[in-house]
C-alpha positions in Angstrom: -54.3 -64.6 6.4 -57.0 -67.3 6.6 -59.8 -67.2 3.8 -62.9 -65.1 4.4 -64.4 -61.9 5.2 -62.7 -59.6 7.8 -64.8 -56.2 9.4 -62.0 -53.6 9.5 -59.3 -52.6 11.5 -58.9 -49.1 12.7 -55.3 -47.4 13.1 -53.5 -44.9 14.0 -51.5 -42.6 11.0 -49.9 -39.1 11.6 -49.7 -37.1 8.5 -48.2 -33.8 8.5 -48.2 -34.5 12.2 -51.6 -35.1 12.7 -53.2 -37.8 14.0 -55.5 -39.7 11.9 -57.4 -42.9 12.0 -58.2 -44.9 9.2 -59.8 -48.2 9.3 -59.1 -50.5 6.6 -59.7 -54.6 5.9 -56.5 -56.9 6.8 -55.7 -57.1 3.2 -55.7 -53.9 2.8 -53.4 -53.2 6.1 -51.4 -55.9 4.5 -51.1 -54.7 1.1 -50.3 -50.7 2.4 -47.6 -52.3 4.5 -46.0 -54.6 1.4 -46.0 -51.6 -0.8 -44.5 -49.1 2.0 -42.0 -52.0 2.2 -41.2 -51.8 -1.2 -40.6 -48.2 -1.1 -38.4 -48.4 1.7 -41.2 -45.7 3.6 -42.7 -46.1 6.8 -46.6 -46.4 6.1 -46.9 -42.6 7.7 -45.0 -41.9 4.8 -46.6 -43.8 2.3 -50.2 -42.8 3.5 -49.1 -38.7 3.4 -48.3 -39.8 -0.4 -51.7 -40.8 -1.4 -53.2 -38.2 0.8 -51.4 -35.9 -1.5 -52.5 -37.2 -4.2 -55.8 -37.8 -3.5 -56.5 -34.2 -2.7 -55.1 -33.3 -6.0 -58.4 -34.6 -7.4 -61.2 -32.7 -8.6 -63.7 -34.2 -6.6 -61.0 -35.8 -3.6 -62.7 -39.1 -1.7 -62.4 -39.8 1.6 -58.6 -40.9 2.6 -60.1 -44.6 3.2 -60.9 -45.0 0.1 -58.3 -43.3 -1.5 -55.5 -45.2 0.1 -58.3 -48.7 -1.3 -58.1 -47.2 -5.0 -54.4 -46.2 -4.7 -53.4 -50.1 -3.5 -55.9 -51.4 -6.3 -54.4 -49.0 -8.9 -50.5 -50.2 -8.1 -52.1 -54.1 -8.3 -53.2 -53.5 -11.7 -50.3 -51.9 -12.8 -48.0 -54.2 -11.4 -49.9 -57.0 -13.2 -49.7 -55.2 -16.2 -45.2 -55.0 -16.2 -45.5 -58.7 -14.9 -47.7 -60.0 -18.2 -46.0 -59.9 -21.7 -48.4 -58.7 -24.0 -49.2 -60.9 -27.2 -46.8 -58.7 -29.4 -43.6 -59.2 -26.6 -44.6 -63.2 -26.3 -44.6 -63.6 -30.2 -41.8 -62.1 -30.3 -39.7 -64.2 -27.6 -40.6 -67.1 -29.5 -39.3 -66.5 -32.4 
């Protein structure tokens, strides 16, 4: 994707076999699709997940911005298994 600022793209989901549309940025679209990929789901799928989750809250947001927190939430996480804390790197130097 080229660099810049993109207005959103609205979609189609069915969850729970309803239709639903959600509009999110290309990244996002992009990122929901790589992490459905990496849990072998189709993005229905994936998107039912976080809806779950999301209404599990005590004050649920709106599935847009649920599904933006959810992606930003696996990012940080995955960057934290992919970086070797200080204690770890010591340690593999020794």
């Amino acid at each position: 994707m080229e660099a810049g600022f993109h207005p959103p793209v609205k979609r189609s989901v069915t969850i729970a076999g309803h239709p639903t549309s959600i509009s999110l940025e290309p990244m996002f679209w992009d990122a929901l699709e790589a992490a459905a990929a990496r849990q072998a789901l189709p993005i229905n799928a994936l998107v039912a997940r976080i809806d779950v989750e999301r209404m599990e809250a005590a004050d649920p947001p709106n599935l847009t911005s649920a599904i933006r927190q959810w992606l930003w939430r696996a990012r940080v996480e995955a960057d934290r298994t992919d970086v070797p804390d200080a204690a770890t790197a010591a340690a593999d130097k020794s």
